[in-house]
TIVO-2410 file (N, C-alpha, C; in nm, 3 decimals):
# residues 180
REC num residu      c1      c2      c3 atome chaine
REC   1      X  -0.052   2.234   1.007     N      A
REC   1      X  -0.021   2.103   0.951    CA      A
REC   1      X   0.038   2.015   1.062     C      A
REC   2      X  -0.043   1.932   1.064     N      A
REC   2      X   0.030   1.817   1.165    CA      A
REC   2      X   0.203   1.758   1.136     C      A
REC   3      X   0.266   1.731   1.273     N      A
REC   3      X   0.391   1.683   1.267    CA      A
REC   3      X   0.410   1.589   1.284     C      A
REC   4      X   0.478   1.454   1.240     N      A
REC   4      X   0.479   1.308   1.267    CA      A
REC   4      X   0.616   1.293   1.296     C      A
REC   5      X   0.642   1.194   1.327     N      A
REC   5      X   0.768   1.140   1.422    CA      A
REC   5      X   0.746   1.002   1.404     C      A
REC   6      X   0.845   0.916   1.348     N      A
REC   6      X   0.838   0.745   1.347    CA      A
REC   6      X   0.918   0.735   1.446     C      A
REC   7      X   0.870   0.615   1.554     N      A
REC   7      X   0.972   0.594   1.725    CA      A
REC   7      X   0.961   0.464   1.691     C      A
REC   8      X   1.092   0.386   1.660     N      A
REC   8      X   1.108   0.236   1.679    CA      A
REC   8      X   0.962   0.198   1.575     C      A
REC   9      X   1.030   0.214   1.447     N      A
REC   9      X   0.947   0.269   1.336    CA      A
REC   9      X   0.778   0.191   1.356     C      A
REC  10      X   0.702   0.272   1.432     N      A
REC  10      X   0.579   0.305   1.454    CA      A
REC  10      X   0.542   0.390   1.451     C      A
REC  11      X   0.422   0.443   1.412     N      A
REC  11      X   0.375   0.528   1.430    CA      A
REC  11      X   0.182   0.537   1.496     C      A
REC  12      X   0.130   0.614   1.585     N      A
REC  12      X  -0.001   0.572   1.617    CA      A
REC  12      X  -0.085   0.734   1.582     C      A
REC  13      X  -0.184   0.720   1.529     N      A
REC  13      X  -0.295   0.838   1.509    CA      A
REC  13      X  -0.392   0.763   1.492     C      A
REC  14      X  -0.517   0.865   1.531     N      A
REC  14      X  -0.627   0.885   1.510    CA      A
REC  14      X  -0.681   0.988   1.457     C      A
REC  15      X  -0.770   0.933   1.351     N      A
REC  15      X  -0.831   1.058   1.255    CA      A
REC  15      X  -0.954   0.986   1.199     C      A
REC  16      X  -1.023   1.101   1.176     N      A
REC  16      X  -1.134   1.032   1.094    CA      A
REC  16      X  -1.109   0.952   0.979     C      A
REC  17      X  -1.157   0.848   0.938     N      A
REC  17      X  -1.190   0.806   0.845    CA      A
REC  17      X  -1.239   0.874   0.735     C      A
REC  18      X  -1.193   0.829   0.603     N      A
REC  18      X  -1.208   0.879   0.456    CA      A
REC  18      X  -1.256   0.741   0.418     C      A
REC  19      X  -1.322   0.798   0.256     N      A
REC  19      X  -1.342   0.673   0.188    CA      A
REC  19      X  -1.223   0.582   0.135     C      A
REC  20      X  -1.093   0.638   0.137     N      A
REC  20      X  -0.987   0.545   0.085    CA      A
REC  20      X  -0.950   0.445   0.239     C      A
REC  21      X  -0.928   0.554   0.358     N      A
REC  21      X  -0.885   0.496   0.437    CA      A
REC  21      X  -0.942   0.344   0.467     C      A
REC  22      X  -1.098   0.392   0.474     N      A
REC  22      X  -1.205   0.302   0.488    CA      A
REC  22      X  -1.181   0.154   0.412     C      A
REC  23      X  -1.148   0.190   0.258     N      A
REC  23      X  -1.079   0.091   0.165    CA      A
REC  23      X  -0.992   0.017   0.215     C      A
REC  24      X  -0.888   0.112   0.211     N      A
REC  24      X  -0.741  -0.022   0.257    CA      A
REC  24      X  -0.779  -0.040   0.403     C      A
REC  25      X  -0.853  -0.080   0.414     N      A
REC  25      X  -0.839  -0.099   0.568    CA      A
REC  25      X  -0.935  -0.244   0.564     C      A
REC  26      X  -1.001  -0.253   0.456     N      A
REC  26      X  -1.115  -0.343   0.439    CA      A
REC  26      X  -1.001  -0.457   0.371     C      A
REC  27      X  -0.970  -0.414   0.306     N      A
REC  27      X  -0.869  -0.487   0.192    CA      A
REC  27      X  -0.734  -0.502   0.265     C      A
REC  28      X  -0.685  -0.441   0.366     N      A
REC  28      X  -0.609  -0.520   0.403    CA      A
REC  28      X  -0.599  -0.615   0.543     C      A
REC  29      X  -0.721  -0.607   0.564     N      A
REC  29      X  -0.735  -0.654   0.656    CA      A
REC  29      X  -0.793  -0.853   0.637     C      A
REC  30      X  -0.826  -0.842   0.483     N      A
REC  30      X  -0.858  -0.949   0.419    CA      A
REC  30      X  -0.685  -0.974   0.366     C      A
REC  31      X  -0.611  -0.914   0.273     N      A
REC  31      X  -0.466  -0.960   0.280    CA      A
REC  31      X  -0.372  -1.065   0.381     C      A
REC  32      X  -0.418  -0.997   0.512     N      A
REC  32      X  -0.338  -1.018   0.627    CA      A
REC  32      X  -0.365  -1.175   0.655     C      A
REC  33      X  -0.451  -1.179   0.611     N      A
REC  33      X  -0.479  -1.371   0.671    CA      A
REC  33      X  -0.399  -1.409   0.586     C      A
REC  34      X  -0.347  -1.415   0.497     N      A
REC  34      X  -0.316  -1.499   0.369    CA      A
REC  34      X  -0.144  -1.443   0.345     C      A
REC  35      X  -0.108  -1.336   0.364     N      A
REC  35      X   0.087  -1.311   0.370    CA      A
REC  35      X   0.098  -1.136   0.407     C      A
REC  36      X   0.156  -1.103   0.448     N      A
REC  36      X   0.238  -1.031   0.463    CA      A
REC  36      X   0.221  -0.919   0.356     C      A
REC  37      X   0.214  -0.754   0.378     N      A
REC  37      X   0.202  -0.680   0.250    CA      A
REC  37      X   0.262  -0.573   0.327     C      A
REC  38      X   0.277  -0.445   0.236     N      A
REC  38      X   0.356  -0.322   0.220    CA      A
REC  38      X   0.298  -0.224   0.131     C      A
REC  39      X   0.233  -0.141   0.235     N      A
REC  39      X   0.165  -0.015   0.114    CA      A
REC  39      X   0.283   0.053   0.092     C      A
REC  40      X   0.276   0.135  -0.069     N      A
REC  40      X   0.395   0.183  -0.075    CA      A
REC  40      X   0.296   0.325  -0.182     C      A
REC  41      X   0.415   0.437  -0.238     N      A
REC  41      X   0.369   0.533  -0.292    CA      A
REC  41      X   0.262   0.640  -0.289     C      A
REC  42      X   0.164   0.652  -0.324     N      A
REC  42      X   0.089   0.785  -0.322    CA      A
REC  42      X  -0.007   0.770  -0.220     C      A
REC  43      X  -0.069   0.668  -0.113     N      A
REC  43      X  -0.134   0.644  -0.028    CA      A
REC  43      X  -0.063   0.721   0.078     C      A
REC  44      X   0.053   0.663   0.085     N      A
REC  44      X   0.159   0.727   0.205    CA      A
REC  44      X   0.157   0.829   0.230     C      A
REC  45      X   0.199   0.930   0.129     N      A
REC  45      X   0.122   1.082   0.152    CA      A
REC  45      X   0.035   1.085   0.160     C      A
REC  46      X  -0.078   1.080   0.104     N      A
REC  46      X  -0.211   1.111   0.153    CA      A
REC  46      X  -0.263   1.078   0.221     C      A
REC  47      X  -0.197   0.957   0.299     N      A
REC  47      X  -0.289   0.894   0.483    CA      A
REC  47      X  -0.232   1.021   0.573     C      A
REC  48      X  -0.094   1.042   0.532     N      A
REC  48      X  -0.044   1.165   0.617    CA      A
REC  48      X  -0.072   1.311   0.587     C      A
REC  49      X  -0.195   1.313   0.515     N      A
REC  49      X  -0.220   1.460   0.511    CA      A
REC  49      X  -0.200   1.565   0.333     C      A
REC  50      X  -0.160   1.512   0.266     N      A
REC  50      X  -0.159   1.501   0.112    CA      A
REC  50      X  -0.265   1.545   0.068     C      A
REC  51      X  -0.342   1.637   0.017     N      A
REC  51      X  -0.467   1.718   0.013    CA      A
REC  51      X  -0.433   1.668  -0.228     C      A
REC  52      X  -0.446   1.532  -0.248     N      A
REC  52      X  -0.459   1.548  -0.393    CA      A
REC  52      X  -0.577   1.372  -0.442     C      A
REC  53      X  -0.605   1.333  -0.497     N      A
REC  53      X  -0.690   1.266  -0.522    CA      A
REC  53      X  -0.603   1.187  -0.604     C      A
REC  54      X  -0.682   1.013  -0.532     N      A
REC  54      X  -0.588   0.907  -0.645    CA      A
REC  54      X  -0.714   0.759  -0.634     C      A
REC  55      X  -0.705   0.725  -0.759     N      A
REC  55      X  -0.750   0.606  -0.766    CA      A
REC  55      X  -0.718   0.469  -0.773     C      A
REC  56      X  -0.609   0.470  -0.690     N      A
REC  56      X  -0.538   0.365  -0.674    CA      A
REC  56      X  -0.457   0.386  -0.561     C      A
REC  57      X  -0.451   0.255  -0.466     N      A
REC  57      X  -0.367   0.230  -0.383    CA      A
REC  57      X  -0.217   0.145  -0.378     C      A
REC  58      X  -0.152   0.154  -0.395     N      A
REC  58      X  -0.019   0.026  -0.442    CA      A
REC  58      X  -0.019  -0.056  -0.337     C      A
REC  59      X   0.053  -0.173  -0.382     N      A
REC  59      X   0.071  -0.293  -0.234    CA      A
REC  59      X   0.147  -0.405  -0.279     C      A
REC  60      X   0.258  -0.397  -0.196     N      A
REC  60      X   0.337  -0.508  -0.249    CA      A
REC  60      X   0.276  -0.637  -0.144     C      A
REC  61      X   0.277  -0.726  -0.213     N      A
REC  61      X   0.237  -0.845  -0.099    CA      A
REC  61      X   0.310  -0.960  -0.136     C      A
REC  62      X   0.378  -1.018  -0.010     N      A
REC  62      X   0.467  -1.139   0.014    CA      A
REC  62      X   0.423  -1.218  -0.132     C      A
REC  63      X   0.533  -1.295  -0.209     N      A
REC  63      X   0.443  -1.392  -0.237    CA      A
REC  63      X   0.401  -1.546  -0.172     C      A
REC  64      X   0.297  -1.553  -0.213     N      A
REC  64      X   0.216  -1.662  -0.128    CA      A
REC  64      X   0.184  -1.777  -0.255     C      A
REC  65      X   0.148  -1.928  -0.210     N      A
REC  65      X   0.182  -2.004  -0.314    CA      A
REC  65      X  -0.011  -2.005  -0.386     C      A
REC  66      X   0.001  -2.087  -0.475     N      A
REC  66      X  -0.099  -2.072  -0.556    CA      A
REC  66      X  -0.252  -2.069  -0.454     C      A
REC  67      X  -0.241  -2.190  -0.416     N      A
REC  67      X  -0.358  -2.213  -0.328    CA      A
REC  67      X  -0.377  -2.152  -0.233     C      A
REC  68      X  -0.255  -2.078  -0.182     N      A
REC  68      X  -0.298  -1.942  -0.046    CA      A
REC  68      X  -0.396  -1.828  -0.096     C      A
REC  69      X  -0.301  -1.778  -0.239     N      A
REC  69      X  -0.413  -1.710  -0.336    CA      A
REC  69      X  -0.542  -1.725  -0.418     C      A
REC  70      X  -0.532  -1.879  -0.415     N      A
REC  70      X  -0.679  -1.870  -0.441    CA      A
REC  70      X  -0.795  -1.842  -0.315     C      A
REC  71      X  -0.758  -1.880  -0.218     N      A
REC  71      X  -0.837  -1.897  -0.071    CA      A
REC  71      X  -0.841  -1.690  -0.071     C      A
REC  72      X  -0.713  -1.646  -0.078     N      A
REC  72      X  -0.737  -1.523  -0.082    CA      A
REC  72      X  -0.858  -1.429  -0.131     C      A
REC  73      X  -0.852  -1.523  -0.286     N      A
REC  73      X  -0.887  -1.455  -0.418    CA      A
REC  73      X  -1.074  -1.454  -0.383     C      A
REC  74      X  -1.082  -1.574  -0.323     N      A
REC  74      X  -1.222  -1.607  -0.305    CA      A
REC  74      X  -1.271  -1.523  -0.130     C      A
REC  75      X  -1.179  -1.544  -0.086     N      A
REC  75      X  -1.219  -1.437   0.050    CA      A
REC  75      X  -1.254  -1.281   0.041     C      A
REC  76      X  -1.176  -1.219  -0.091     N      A
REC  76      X  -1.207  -1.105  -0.170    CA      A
REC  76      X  -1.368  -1.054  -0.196     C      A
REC  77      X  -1.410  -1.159  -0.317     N      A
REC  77      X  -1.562  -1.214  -0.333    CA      A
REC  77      X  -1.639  -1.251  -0.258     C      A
REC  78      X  -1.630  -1.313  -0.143     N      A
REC  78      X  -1.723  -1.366  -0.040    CA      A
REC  78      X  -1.768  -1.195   0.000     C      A
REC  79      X  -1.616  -1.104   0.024     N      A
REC  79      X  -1.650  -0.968   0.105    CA      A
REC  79      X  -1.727  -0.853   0.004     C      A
REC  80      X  -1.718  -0.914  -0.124     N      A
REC  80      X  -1.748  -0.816  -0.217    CA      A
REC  80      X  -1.663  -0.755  -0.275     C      A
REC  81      X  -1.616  -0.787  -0.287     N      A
REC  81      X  -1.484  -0.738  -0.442    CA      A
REC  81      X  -1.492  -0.784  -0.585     C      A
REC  82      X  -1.450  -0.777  -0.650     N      A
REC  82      X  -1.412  -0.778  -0.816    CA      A
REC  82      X  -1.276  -0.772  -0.828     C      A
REC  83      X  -1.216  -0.821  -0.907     N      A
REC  83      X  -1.120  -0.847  -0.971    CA      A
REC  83      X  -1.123  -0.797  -1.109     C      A
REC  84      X  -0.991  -0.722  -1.154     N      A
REC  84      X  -0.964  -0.751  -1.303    CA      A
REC  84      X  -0.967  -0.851  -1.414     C      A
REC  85      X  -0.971  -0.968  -1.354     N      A
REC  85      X  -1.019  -1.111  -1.436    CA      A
REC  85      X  -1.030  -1.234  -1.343     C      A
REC  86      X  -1.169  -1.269  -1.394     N      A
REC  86      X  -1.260  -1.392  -1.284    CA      A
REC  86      X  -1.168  -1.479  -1.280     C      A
REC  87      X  -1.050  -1.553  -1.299     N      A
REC  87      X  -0.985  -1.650  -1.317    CA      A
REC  87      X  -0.853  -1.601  -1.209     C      A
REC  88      X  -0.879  -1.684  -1.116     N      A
REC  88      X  -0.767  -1.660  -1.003    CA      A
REC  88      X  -0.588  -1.730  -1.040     C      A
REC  89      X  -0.629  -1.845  -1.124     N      A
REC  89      X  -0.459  -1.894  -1.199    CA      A
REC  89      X  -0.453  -1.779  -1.258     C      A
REC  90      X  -0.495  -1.705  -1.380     N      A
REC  90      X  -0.462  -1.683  -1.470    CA      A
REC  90      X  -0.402  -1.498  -1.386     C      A
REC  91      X  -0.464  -1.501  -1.293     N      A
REC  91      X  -0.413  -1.362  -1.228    CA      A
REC  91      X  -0.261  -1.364  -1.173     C      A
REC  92      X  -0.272  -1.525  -1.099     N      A
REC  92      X  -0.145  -1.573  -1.040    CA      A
REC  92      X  -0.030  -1.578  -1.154     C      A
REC  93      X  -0.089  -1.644  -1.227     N      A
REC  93      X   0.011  -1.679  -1.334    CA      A
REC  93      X   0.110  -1.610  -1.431     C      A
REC  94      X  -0.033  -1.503  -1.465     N      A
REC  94      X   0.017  -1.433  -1.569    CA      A
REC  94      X   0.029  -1.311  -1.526     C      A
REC  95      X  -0.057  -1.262  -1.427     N      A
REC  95      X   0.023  -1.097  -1.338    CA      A
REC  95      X   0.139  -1.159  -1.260     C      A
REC  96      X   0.061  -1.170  -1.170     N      A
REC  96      X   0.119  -1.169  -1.039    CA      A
REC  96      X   0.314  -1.235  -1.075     C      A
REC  97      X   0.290  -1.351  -1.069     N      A
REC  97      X   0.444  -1.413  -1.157    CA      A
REC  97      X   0.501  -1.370  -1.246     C      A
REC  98      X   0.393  -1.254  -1.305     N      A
REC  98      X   0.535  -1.178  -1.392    CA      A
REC  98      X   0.590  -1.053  -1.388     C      A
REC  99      X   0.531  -0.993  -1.225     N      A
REC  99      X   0.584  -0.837  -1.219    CA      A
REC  99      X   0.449  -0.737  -1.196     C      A
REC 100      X   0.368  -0.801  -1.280     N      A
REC 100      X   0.254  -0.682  -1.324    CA      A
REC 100      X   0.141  -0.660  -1.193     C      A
REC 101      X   0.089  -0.564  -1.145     N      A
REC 101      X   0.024  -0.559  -1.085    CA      A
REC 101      X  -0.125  -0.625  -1.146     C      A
REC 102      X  -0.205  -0.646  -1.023     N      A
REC 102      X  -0.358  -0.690  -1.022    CA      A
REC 102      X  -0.469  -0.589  -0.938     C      A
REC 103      X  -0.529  -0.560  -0.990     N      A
REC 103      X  -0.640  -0.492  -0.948    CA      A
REC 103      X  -0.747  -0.528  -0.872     C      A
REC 104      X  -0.808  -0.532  -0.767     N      A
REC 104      X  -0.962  -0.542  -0.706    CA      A
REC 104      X  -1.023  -0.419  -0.628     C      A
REC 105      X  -1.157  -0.397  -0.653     N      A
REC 105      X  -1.215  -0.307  -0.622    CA      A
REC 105      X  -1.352  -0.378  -0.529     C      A
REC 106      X  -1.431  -0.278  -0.478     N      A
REC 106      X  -1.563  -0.332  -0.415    CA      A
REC 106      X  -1.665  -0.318  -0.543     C      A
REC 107      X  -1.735  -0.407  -0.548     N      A
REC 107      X  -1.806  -0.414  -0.623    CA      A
REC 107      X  -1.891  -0.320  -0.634     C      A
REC 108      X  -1.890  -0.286  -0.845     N      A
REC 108      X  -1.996  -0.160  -0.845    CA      A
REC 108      X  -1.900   0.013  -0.805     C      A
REC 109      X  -1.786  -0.036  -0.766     N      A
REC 109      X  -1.728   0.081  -0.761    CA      A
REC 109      X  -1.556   0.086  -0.779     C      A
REC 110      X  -1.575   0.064  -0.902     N      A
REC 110      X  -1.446   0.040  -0.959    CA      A
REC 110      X  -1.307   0.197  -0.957     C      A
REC 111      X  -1.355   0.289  -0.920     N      A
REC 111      X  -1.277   0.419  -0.942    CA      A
REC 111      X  -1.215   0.448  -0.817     C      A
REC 112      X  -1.215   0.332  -0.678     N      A
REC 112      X  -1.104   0.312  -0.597    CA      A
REC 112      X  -1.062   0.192  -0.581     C      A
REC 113      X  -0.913   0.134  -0.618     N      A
REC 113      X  -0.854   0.008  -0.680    CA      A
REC 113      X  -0.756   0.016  -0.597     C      A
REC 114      X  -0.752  -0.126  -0.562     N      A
REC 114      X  -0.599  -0.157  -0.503    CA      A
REC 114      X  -0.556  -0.218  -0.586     C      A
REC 115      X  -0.438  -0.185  -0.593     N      A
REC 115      X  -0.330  -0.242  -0.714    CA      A
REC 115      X  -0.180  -0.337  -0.657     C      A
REC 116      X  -0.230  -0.477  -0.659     N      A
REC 116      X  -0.085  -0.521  -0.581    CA      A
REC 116      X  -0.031  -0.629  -0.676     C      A
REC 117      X   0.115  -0.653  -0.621     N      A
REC 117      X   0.176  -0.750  -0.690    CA      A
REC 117      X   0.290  -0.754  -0.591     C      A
REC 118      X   0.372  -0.882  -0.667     N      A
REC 118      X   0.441  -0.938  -0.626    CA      A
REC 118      X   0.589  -0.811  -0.622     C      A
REC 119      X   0.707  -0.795  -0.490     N      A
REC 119      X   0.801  -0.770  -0.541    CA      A
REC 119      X   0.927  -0.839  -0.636     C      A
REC 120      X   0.937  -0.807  -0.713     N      A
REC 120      X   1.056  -0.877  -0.755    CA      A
REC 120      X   1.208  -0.785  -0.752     C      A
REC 121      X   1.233  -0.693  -0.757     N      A
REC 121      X   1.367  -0.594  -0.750    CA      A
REC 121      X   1.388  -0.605  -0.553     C      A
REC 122      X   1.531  -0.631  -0.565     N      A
REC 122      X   1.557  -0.645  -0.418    CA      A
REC 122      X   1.561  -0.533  -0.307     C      A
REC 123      X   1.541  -0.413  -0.397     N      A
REC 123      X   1.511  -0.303  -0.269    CA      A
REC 123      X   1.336  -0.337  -0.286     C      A
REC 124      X   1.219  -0.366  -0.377     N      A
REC 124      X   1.126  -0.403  -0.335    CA      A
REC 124      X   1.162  -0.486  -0.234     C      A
REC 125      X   1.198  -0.596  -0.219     N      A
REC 125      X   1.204  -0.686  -0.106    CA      A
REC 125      X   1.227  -0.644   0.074     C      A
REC 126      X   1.306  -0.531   0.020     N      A
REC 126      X   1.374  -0.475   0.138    CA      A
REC 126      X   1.243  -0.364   0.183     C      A
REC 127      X   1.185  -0.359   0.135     N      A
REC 127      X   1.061  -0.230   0.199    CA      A
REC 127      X   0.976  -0.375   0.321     C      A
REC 128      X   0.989  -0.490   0.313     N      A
REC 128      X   0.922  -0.565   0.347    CA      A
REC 128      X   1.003  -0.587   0.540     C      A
REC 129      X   1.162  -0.524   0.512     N      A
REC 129      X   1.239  -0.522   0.637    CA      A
REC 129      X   1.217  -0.402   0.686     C      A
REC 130      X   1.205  -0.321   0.623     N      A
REC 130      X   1.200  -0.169   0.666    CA      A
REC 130      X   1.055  -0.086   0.692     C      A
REC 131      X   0.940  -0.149   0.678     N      A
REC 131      X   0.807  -0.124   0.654    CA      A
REC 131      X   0.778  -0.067   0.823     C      A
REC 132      X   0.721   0.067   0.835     N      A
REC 132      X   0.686   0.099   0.947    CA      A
REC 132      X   0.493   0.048   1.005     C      A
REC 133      X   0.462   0.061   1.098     N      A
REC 133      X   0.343  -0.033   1.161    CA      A
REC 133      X   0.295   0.101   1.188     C      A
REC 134      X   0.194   0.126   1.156     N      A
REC 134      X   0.089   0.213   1.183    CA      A
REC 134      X  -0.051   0.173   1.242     C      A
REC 135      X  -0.024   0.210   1.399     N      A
REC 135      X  -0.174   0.213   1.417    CA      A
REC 135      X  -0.291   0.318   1.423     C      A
REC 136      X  -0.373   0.324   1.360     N      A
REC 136      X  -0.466   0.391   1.318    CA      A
REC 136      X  -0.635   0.323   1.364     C      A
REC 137      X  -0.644   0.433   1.433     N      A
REC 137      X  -0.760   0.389   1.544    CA      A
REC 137      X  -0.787   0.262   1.595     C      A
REC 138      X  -0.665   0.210   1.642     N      A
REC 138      X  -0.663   0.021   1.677    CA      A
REC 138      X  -0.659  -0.022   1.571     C      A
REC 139      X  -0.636  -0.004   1.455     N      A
REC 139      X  -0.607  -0.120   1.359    CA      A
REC 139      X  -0.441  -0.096   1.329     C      A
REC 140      X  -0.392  -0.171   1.276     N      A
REC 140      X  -0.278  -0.197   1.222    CA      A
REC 140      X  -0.230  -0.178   1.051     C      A
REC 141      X  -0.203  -0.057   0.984     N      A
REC 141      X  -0.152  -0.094   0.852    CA      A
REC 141      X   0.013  -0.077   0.853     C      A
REC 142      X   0.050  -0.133   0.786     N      A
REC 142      X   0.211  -0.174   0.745    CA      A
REC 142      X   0.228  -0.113   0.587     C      A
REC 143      X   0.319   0.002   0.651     N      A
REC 143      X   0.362   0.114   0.522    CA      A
REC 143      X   0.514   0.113   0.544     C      A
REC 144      X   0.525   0.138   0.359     N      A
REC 144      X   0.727   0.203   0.378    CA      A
REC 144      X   0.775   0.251   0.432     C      A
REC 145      X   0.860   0.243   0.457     N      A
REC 145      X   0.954   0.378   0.559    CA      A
REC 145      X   0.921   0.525   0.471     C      A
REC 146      X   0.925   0.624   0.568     N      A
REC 146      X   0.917   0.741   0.478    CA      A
REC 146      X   1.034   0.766   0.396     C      A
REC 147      X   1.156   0.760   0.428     N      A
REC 147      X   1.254   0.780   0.357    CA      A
REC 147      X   1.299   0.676   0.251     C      A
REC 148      X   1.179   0.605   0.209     N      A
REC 148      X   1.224   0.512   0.134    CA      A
REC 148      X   1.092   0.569   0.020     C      A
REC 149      X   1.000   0.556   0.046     N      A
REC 149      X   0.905   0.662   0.001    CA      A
REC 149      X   0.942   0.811  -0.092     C      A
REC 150      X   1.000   0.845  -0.025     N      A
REC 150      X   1.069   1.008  -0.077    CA      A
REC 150      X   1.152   0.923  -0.149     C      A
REC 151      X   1.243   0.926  -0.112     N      A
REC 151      X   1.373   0.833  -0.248    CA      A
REC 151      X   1.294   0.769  -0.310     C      A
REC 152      X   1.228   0.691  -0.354     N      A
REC 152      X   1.126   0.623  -0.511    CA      A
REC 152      X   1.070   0.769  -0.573     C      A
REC 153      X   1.029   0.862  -0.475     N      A
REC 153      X   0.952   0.937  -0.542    CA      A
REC 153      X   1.006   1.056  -0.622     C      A
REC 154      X   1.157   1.095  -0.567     N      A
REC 154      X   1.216   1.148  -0.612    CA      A
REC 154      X   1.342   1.117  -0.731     C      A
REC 155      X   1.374   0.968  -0.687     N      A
REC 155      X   1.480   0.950  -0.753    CA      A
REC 155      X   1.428   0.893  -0.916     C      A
REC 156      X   1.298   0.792  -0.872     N      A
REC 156      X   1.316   0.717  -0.962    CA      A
REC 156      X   1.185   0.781  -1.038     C      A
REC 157      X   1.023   0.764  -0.984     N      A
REC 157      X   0.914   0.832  -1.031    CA      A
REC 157      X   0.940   0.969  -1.126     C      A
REC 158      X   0.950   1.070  -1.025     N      A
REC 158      X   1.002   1.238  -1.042    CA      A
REC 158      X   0.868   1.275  -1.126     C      A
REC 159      X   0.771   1.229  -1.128     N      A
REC 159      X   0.659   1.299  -1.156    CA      A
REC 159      X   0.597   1.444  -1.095     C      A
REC 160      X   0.555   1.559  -1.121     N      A
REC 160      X   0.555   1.643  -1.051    CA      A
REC 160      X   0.469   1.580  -0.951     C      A
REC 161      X   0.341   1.526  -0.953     N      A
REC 161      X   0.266   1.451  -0.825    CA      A
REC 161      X   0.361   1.422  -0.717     C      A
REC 162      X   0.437   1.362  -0.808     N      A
REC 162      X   0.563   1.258  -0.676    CA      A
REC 162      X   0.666   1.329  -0.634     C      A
REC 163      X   0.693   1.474  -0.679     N      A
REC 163      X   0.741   1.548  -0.629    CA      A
REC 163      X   0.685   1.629  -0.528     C      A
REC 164      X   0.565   1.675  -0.529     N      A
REC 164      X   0.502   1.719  -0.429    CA      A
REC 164      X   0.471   1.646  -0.296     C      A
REC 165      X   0.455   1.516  -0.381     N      A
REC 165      X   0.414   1.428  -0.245    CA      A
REC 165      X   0.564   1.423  -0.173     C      A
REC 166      X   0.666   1.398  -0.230     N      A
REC 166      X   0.792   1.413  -0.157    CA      A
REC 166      X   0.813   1.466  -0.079     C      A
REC 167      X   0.770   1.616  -0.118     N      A
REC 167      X   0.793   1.760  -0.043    CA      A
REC 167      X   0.704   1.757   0.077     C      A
REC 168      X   0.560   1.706   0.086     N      A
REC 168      X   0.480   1.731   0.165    CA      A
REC 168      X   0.548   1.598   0.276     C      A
REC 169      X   0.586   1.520   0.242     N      A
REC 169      X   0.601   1.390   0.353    CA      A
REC 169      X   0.736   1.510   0.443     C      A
REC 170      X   0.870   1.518   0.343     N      A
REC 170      X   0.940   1.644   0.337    CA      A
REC 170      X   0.906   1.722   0.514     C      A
REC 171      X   0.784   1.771   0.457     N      A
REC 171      X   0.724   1.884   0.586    CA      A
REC 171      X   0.679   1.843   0.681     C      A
REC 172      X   0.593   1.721   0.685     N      A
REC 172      X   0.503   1.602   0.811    CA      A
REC 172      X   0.562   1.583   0.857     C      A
REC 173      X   0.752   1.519   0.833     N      A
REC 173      X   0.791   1.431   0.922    CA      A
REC 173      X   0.918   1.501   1.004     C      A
REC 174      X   0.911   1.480   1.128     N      A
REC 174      X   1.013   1.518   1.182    CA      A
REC 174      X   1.151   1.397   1.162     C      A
REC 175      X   1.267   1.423   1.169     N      A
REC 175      X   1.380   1.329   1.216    CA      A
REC 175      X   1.402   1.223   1.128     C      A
REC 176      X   1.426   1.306   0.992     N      A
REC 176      X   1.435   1.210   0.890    CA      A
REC 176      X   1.562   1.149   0.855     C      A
REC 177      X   1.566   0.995   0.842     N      A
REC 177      X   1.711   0.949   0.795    CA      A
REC 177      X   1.778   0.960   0.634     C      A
REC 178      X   1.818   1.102   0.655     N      A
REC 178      X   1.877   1.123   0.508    CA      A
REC 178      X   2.020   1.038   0.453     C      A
REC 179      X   2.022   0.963   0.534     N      A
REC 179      X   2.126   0.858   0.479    CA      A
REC 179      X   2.029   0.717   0.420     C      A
REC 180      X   1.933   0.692   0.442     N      A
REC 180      X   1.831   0.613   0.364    CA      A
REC 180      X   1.847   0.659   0.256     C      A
***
């Protein structure tokens, strides 16, 4: 099992590509023009080695004002995505502004979803100060701290999933800040 180490919270690997990786990498690379985001939860383990299957990715993303998201919403579609509902206000409005996550997938293949929304709870906010930079074969994704990761997964989740995934980040990482 591979060992990881965050230095001046970065981290750099190379690995093959998966079909999820492949995903958020498409999708966030369309995010990034438009604000600021934070993968958080069950991705985290499993980019690091997590041997369990999920159909969904989480993502907190800055919020951005209406018209950033629509330019977003439509840069989505130009690349081939889908949305949970064709109406980009009514996503803004009525997810996004009220907590709830939003869904888009590549079109035609709805059974891997990114799921993002807005933070509103102020340790959400704070994953946005604490978010480590991962580069992964020259690209750049921006994930939680691990120890912020384990604490959601343990304290608050406690799903057996999210217990395992705990345990396994747990074993990956060297030099963990147990005062996080």
């Amino acid at each position: 099992m591979a060992k990881f180490e965050v230095k001046n919270d970065e981290i750099t690997i190379t690995k093959e590509l998966n079909d999820i990786d492949s995903f958020v990498i498409k999708t966030t690379e369309i995010i990034k023009k438009y604000t600021e985001y934070v993968i958080v939860s069950g991705y985290v383990a499993i980019f690091f080695g997590r041997s369990r299957v999920s159909e969904d990715v989480d993502i907190f993303i800055k919020e951005l004002p209406l018209e950033k998201f629509k330019e977003m919403y439509s840069d989505f579609v130009k690349n081939g995505f889908e949305w949970i509902i064709e109406d980009p206000l009514e996503l803004y409005n009525e997810y996004l502004k009220k907590g709830t996550p939003i869904g888009v997938w590549e079109k035609g293949a709805p059974l891997l979803r990114l799921d993002m929304k807005f933070p509103k709870e102020l340790s959400q906010h704070g994953l946005f100060n604490s978010k480590i930079k991962v580069e992964l074969n020259n690209r750049i994704l921006w994930m939680a701290d691990i120890e912020s990761t384990i604490a959601y997964k343990e304290e608050i989740a406690k799903s057996d999933k999210d217990i395992k995934d705990s345990q396994h980040l747990r074993l990956v990482f060297n030099n963990l800040d147990e005062t996080k």
